[in-house]
N, CA, C and O atoms as a GROMACS GRO file, in nm:
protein
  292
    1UNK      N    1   0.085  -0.116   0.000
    1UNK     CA    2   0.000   0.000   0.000
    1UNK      C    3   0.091   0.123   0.000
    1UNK      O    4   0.195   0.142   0.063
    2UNK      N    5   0.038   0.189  -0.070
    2UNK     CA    6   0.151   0.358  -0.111
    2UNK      C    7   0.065   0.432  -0.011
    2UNK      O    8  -0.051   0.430   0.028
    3UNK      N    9   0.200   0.512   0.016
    3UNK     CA   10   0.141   0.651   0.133
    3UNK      C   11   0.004   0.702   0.116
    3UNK      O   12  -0.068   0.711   0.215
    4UNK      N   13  -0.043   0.740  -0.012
    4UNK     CA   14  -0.146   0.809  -0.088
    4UNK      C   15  -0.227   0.746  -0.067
    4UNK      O   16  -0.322   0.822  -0.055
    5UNK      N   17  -0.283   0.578  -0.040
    5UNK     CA   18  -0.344   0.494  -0.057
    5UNK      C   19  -0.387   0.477   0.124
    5UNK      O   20  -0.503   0.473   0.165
    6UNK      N   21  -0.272   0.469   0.207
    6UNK     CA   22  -0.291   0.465   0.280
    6UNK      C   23  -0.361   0.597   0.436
    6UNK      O   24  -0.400   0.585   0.552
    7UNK      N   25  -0.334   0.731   0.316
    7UNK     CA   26  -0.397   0.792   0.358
    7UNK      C   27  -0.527   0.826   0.381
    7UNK      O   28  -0.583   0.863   0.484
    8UNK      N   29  -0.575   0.803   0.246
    8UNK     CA   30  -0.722   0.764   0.194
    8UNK      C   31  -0.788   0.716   0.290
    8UNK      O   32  -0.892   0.756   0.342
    9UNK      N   33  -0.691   0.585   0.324
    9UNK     CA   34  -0.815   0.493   0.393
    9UNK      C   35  -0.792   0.521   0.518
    9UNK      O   36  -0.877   0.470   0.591
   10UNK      N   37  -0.716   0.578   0.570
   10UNK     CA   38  -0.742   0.661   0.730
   10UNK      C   39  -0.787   0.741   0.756
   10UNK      O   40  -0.822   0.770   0.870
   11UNK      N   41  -0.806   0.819   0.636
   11UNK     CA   42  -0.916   0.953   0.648
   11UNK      C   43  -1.064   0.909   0.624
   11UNK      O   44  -1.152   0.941   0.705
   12UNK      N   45  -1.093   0.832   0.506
   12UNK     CA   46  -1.220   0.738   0.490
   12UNK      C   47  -1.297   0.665   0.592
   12UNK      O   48  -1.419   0.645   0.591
   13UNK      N   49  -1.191   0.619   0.704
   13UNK     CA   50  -1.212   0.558   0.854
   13UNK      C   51  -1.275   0.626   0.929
   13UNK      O   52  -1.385   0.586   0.968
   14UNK      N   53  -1.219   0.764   0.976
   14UNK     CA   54  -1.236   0.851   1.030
   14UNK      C   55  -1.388   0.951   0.976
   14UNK      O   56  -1.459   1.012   1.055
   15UNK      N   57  -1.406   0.948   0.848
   15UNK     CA   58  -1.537   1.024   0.792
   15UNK      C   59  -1.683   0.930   0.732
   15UNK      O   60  -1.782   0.952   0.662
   16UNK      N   61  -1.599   0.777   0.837
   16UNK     CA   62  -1.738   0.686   0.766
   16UNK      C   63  -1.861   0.721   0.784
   16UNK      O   64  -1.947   0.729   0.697
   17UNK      N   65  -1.876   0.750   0.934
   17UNK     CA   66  -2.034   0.739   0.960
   17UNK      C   67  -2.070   0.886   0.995
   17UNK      O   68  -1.976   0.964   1.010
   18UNK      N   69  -2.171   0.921   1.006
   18UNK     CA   70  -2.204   1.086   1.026
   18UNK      C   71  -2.357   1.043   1.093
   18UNK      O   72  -2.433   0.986   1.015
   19UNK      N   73  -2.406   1.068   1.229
   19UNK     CA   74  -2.561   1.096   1.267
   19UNK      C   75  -2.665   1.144   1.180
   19UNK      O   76  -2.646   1.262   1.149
   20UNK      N   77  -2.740   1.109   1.145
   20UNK     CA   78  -2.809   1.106   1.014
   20UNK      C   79  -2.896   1.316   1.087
   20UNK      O   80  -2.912   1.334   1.208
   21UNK      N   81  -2.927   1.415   0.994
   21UNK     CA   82  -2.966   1.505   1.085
   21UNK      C   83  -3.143   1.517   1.084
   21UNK      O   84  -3.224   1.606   1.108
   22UNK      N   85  -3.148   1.413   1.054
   22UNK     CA   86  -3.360   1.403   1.053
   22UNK      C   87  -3.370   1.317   1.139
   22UNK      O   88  -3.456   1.352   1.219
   23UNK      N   89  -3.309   1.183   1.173
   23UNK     CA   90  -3.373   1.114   1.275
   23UNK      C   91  -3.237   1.101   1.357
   23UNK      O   92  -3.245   1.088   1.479
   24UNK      N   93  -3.137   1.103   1.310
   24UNK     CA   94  -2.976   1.079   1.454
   24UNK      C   95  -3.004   0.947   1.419
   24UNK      O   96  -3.021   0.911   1.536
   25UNK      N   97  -3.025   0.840   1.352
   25UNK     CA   98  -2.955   0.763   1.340
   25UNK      C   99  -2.844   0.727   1.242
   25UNK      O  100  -2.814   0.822   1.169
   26UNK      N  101  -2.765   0.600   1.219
   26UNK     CA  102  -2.658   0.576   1.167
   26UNK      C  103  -2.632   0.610   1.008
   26UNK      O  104  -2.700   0.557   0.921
   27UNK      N  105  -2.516   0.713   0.975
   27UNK     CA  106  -2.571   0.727   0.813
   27UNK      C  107  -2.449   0.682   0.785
   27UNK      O  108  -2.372   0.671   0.880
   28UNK      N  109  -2.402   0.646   0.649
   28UNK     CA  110  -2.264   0.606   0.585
   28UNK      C  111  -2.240   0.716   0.501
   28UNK      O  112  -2.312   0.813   0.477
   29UNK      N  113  -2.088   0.680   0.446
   29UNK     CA  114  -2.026   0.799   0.371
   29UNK      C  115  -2.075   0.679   0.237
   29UNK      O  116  -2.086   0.557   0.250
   30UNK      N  117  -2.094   0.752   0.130
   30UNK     CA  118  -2.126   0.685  -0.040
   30UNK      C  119  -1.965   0.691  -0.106
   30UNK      O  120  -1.912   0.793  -0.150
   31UNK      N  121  -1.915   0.583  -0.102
   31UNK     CA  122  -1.778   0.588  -0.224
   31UNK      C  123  -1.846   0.552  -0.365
   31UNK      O  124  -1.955   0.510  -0.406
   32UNK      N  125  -1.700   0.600  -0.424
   32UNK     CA  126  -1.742   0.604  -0.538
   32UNK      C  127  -1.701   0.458  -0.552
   32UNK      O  128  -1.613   0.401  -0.487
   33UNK      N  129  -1.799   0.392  -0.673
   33UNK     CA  130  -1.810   0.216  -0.679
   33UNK      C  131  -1.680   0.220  -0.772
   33UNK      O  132  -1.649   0.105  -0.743
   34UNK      N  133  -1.557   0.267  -0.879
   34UNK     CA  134  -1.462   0.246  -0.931
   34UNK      C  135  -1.358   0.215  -0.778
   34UNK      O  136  -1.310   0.102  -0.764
   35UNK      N  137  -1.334   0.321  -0.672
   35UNK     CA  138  -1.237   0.268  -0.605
   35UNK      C  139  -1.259   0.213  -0.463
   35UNK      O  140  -1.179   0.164  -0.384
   36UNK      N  141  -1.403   0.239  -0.455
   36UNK     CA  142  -1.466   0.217  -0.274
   36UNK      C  143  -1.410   0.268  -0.179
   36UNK      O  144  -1.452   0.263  -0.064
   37UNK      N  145  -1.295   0.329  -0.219
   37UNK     CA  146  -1.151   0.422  -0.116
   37UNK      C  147  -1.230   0.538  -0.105
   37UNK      O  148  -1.277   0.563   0.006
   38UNK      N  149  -1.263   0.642  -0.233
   38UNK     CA  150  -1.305   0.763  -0.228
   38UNK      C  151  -1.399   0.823  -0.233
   38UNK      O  152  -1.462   0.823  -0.339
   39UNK      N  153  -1.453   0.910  -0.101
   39UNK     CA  154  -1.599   0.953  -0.116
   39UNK      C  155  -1.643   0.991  -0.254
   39UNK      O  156  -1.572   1.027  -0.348
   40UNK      N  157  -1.807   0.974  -0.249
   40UNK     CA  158  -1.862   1.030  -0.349
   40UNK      C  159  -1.908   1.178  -0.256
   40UNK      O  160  -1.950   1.209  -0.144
   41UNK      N  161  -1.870   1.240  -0.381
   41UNK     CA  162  -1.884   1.423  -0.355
   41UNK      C  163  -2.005   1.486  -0.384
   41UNK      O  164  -2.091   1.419  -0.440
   42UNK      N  165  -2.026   1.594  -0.358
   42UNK     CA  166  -2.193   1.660  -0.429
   42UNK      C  167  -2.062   1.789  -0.520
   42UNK      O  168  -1.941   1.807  -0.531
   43UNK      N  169  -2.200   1.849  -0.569
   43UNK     CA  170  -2.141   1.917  -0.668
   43UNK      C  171  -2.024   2.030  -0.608
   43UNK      O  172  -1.934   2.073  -0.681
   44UNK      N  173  -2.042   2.075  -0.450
   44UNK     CA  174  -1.977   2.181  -0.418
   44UNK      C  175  -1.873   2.120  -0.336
   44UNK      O  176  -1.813   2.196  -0.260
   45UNK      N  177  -1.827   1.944  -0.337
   45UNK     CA  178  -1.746   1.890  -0.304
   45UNK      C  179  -1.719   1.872  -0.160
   45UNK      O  180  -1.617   1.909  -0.102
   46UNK      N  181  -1.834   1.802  -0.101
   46UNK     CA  182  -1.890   1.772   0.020
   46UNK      C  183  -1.903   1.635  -0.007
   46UNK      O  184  -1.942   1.582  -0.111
   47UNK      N  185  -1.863   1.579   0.108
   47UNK     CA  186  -1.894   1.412   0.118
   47UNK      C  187  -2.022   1.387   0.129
   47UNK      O  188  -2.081   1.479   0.186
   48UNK      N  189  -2.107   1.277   0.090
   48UNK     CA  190  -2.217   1.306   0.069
   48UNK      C  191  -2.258   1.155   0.172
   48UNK      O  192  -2.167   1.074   0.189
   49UNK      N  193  -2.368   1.132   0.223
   49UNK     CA  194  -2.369   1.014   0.343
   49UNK      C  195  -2.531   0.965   0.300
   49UNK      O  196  -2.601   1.014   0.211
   50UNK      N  197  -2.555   0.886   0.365
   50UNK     CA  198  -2.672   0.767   0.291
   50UNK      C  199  -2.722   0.725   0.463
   50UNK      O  200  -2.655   0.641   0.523
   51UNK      N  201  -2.802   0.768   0.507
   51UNK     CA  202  -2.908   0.716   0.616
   51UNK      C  203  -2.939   0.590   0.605
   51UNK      O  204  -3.020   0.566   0.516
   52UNK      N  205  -2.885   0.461   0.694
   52UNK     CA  206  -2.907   0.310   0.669
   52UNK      C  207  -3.085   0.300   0.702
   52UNK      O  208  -3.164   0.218   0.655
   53UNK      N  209  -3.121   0.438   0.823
   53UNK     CA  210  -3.256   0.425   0.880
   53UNK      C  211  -3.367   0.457   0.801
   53UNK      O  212  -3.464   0.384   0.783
   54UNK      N  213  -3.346   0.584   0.747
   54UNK     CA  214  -3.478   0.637   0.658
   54UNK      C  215  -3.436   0.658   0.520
   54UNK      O  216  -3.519   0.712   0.447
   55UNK      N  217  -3.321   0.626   0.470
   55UNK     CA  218  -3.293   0.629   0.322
   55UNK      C  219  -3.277   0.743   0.285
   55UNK      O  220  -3.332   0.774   0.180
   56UNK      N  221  -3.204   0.833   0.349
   56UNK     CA  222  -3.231   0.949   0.334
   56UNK      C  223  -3.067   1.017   0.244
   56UNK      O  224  -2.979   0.935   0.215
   57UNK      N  225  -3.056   1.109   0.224
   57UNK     CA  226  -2.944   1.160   0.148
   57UNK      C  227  -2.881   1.286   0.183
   57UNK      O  228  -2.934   1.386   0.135
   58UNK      N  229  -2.736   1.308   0.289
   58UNK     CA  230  -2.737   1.478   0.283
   58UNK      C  231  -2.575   1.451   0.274
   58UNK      O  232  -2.510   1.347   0.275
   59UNK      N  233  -2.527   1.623   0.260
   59UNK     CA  234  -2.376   1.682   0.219
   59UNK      C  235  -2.377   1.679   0.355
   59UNK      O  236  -2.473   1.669   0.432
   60UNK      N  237  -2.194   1.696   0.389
   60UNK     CA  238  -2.127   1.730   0.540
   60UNK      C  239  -1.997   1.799   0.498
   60UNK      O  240  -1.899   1.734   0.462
   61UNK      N  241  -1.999   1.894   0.503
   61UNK     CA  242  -1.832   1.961   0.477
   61UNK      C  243  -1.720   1.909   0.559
   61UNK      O  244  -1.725   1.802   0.619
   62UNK      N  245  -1.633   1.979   0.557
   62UNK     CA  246  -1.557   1.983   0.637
   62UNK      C  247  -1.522   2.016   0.777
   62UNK      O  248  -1.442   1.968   0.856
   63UNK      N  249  -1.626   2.132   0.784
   63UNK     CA  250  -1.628   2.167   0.915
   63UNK      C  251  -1.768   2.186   0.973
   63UNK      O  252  -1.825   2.268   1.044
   64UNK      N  253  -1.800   2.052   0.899
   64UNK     CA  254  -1.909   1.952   0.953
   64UNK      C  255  -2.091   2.019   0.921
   64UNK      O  256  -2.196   1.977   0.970
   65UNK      N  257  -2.074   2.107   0.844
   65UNK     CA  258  -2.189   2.230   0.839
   65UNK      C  259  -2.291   2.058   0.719
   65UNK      O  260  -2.230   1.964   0.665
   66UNK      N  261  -2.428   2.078   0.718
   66UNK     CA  262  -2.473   1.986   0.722
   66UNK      C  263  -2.529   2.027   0.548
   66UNK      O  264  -2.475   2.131   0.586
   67UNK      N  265  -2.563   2.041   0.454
   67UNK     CA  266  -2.634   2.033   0.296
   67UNK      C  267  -2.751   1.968   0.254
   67UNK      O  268  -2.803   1.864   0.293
   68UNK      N  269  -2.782   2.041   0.176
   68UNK     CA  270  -2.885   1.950   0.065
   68UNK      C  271  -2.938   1.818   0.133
   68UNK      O  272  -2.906   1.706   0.093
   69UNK      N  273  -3.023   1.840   0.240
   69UNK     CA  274  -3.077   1.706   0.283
   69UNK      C  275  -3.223   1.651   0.164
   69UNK      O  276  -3.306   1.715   0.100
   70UNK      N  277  -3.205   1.551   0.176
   70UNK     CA  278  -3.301   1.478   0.080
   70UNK      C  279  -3.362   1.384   0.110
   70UNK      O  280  -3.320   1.307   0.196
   71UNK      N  281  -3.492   1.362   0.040
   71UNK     CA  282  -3.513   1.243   0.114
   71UNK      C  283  -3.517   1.087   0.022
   71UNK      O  284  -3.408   1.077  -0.033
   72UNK      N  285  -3.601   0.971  -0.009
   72UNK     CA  286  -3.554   0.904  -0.065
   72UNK      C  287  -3.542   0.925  -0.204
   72UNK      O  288  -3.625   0.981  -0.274
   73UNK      N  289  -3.403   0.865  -0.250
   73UNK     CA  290  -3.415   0.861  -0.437
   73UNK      C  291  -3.490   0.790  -0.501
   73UNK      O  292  -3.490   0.796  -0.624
   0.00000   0.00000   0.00000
C-alpha cells in the first residue's frame, strides 16, 4: 500500500459514519463504486452520506456544516 493509498483509507475511517440530521440515526459515507476508497462528492465537493434508517441523502463539509438534505431517491 503507497502513502497516498494509505492515507485515503485513514481519512475514509475517520469520515465513515455521520448521525443522520432528521432522525440521529446511523448514516454512511457513499464511495465512489470504481475505487470504494473515495468519497462520493456533491457538486460543491462535500462528502455526501446515505441514512441506513430512513434512506435518506445529505452533504457534510468539512467543518461539519450539514447540505442538501433529501429524502428518498
Amino acid at each position: 500500500m503507497n502513502w497516498d493509498t494509505y492515507h485515503i483509507t485513514e481519512r475514509l475511517r475517520d469520515i465513515k459514519y455521520y448521525a443522520c440530521p432528521h432522525c440521529g440515526a446511523q448514516a454512511i459515507v457513499l464511495t465512489a463504486l470504481e475505487t470504494e476508497q473515495l468519497p462520493e462528492r456533491d457538486e460543491n465537493g462535500h462528502c455526501q452520506y446515505h441514512c441506513i434508517a430512513y434512506h435518506r441523502y445529505f452533504s457534510v463539509d468539512a467543518y461539519q456544516s450539514i447540505f442538501q438534505e433529501k429524502g428518498i431517491k
